[in-house]
Backbone as numpy.savetxt, mean C-alpha at the origin, in Angstrom:
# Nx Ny Nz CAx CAy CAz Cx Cy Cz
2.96 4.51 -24.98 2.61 4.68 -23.58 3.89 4.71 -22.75
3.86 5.39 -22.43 5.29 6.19 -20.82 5.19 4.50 -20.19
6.40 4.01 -19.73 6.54 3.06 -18.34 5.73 3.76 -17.23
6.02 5.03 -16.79 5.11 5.56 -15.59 3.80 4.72 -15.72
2.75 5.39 -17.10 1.67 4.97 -17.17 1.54 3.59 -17.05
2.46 2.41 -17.38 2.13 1.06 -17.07 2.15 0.93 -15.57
3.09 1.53 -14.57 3.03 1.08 -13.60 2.08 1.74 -12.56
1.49 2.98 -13.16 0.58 3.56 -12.56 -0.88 3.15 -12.33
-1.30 2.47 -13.91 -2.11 1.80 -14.15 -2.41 -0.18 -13.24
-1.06 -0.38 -13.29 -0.76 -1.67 -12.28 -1.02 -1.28 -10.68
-0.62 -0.10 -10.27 -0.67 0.51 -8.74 -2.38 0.90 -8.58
-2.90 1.26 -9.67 -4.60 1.46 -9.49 -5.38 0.44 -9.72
-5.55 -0.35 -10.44 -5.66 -1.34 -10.42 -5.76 -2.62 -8.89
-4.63 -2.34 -8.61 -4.22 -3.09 -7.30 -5.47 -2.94 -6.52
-5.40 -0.99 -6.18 -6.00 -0.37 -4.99 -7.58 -0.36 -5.58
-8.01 -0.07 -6.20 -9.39 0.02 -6.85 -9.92 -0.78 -8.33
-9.67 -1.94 -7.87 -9.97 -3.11 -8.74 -9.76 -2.87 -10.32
-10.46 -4.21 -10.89 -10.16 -4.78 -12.31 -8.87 -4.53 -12.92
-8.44 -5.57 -11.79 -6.73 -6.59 -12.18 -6.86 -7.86 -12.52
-6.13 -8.67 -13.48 -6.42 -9.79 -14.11 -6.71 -10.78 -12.75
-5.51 -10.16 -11.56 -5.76 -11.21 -10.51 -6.82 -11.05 -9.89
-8.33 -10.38 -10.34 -9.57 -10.17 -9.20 -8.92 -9.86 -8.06
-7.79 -9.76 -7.53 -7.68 -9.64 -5.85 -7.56 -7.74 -5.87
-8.26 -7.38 -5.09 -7.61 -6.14 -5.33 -8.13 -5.37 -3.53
-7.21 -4.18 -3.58 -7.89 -3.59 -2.10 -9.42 -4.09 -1.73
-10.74 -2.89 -2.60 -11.89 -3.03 -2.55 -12.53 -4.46 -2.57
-11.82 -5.94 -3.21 -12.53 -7.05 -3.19 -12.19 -7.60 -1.87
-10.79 -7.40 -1.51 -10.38 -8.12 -0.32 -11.20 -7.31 1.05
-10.75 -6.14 1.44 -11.70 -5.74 2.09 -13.40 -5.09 2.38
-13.73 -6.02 1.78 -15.38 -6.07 1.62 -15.77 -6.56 2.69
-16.27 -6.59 3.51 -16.77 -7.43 4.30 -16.15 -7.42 5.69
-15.30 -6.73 6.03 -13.81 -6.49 7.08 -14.65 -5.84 7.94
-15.27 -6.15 8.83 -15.69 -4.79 9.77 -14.05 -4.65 11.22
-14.86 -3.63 11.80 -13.16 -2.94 12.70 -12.89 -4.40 13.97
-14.14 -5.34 14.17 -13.67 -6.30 15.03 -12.34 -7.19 14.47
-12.99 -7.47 12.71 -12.24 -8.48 12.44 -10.54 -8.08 11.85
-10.73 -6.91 11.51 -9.44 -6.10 11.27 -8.80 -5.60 11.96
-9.14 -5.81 13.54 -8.05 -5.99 15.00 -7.87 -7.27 15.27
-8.61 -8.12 15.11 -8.27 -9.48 15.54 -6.96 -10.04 15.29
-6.39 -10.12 16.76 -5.15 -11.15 16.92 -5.09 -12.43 16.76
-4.15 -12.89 16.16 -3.80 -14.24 15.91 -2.54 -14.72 16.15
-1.93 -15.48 16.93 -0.32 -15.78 17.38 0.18 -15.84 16.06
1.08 -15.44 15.89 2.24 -15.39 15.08 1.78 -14.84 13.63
0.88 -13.96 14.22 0.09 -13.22 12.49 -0.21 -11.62 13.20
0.08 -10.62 12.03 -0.26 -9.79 12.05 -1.60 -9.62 11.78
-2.34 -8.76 12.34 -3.55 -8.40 12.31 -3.75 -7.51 10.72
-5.38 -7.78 10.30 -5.66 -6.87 8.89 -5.81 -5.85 8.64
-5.48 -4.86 10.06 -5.19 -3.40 10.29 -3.73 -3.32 10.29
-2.93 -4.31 10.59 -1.50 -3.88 10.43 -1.06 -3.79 9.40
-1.62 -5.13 8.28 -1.13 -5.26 7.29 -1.26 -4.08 6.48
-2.70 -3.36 6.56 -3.15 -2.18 5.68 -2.25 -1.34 5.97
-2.02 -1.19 7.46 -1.11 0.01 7.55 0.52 0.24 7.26
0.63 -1.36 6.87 2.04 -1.96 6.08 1.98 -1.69 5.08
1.04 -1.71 3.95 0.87 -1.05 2.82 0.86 0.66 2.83
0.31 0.91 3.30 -0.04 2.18 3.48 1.27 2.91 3.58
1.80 2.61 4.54 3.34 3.47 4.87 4.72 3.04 3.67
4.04 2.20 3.46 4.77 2.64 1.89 4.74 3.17 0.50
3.47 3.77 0.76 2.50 4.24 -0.53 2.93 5.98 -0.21
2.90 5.96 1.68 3.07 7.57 2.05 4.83 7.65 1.93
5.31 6.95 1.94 7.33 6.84 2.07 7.44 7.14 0.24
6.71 6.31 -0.69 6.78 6.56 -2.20 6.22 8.48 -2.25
5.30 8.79 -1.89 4.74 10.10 -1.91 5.98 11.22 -1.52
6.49 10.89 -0.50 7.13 11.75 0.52 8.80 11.82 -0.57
8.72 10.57 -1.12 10.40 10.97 -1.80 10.20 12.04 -3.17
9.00 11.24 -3.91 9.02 12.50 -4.76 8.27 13.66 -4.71
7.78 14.08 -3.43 7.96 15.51 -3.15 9.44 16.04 -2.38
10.49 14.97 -2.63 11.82 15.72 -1.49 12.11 15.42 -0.44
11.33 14.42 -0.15 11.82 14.44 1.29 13.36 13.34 1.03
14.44 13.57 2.15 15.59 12.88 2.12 15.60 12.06 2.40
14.76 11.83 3.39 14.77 10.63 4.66 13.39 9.44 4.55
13.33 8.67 5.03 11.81 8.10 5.68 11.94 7.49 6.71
11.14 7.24 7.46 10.99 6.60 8.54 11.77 4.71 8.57
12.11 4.01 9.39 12.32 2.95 9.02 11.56 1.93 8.64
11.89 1.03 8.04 11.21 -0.40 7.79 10.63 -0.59 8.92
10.94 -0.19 9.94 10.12 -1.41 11.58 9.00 -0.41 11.46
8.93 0.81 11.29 7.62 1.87 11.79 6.32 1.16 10.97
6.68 0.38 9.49 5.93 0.13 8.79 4.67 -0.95 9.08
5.45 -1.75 10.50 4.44 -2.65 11.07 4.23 -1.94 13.04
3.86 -1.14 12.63 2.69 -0.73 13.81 1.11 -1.45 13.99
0.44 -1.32 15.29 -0.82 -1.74 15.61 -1.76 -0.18 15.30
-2.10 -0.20 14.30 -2.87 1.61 14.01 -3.72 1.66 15.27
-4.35 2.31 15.89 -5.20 2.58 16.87 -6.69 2.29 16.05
-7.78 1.50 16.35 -8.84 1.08 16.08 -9.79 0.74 17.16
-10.76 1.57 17.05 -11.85 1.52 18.22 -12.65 1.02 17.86
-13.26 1.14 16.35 -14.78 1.33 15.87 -14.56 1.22 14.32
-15.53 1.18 14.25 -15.93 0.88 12.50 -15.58 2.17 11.94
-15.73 3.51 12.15 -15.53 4.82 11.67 -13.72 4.57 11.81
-13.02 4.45 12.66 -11.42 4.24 12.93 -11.40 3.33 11.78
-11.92 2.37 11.07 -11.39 1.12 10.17 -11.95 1.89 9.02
-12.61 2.33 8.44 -13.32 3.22 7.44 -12.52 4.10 7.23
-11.64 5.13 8.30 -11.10 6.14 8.33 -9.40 5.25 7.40
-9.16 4.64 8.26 -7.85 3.99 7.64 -7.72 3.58 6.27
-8.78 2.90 6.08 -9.03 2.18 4.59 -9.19 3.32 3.93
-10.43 4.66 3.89 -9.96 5.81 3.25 -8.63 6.60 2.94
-8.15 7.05 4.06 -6.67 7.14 4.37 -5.49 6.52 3.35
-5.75 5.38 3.35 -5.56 4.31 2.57 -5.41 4.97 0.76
-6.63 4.64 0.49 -6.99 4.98 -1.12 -6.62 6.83 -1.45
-7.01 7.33 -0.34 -6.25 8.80 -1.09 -5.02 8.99 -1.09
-4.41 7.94 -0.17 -2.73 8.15 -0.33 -2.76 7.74 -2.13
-3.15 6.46 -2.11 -2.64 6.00 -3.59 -3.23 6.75 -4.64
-4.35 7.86 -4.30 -4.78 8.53 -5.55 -4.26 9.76 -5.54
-3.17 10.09 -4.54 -2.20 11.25 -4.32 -1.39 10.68 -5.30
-0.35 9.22 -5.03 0.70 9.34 -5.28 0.46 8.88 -7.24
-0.66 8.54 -7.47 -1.07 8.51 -9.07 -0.76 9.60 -9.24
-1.24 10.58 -8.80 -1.15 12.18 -9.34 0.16 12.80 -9.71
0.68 12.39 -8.40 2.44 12.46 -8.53 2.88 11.74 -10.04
2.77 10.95 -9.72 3.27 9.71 -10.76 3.00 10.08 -11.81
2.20 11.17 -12.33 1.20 11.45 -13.82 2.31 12.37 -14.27
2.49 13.11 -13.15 3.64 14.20 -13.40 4.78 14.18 -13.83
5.39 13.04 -13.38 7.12 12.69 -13.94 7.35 12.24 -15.25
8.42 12.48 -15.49 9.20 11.88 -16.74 9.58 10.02 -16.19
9.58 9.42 -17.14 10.21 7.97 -17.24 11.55 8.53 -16.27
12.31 9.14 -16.77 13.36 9.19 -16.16 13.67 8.57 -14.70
12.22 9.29 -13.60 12.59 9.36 -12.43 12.61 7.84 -12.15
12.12 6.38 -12.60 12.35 5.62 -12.43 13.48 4.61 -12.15
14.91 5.56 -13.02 15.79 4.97 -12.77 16.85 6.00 -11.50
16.03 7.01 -11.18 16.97 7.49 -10.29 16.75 7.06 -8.66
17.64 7.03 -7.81 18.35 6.17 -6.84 16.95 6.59 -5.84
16.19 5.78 -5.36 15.65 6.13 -3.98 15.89 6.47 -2.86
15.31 7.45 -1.87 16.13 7.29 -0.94 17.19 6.66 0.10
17.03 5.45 0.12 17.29 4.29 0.91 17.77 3.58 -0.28
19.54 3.58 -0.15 20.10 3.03 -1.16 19.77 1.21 -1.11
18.84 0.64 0.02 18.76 -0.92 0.16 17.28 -0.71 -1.08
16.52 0.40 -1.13 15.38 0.38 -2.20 15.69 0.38 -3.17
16.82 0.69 -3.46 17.18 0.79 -5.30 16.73 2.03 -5.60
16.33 1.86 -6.79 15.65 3.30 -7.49 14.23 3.38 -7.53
13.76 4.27 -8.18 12.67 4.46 -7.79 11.60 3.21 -8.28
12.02 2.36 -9.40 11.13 1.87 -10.52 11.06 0.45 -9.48
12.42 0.09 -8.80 12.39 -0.88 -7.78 11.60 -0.73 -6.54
11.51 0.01 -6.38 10.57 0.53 -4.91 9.28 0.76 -5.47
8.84 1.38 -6.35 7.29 1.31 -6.86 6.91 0.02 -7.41
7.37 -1.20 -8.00 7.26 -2.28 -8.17 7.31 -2.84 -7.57
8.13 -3.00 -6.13 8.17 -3.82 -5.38 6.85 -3.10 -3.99
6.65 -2.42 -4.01 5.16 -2.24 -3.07 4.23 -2.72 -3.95
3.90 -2.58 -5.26 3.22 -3.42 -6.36 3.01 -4.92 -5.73
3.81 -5.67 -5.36 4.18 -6.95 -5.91 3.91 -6.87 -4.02
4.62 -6.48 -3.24 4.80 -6.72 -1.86 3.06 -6.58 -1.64
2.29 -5.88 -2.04 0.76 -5.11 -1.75 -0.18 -6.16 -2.14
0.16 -7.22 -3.15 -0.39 -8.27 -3.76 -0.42 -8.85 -2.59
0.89 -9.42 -2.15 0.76 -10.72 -1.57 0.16 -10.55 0.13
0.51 -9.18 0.58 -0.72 -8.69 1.70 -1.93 -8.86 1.61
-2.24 -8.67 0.17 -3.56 -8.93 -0.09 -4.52 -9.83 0.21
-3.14 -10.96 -0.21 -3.33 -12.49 -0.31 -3.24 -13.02 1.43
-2.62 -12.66 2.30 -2.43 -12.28 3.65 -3.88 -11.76 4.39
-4.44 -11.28 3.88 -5.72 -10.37 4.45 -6.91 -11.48 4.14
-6.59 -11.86 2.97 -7.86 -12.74 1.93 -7.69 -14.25 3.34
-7.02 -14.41 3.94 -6.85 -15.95 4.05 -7.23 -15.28 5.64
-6.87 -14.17 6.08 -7.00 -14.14 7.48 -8.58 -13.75 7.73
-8.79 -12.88 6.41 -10.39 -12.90 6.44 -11.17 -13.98 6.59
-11.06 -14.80 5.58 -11.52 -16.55 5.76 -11.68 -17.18 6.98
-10.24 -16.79 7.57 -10.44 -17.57 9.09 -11.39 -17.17 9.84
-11.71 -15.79 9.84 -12.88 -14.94 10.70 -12.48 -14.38 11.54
């Protein structure tokens, strides 16, 4: 089995369940309607930001290996998404899962190789560092969402 396929399999997993850790996109946001996924809390990001903290790094992973040179910065990654309604929180969370079933697709495509070559953003490392580390960074949002859900 290719490294790609392990970490591809770890990145789906994450987003569309049965990961050893049960936590996954679909378990954590079950139950999220668009009130509680704007809800402010002092010194906490909201469970629309966080998604969209994930998210913009799933579209920044997409965007390098189709070419692009550049990405946007680290700060763009924590925006307030615009959320009116339950269709706006539905729309995002979709949004959401086809990015990551884009960038599987991508990912199916490459050689091992591209893992060790340099990411855009020489502070990301290479590529195998930047797809592991949204892995690992996407967990613990998770875990972020799970506890802010709780609160209500």
């Amino acid at each position: 089995m290719r490294t790609l396929d392990l970490i591809s399999k770890h990145l789906k997993e994450l987003y569309f369940g049965n990961n050893w850790t049960a936590a996954s996109f679909p378990t954590v946001t079950a139950g999220i309607d668009w009130k509680l996924a704007t809800k402010k809390r002092e010194g906490f990001n909201s469970i629309a930001t966080l998604l969209w903290h994930m998210h913009f790094y799933v579209v920044a992973a997409i965007d390098a290996i189709n070419g692009a040179t550049s990405i946007p910065p680290d700060k763009a990654s924590f925006i307030d998404p615009v959320i009116k309604s339950e269709e706006d929180w539905s729309k995002l969370k979709q949004e959401s899962l086809d990015a990551v079933t884009q960038l599987l697709d991508l990912l199916s495509q490459q050689e091992d190789s591209l893992l060790l070559t340099p990411f855009i953003l020489e502070a990301h490392g290479n590529y195998y560092r930047f797809i592991q580390g949204m892995i690992e960074h996407s967990h613990y949002h998770l875990g972020q969402i799970m506890i802010l859900k709780k609160l209500g």
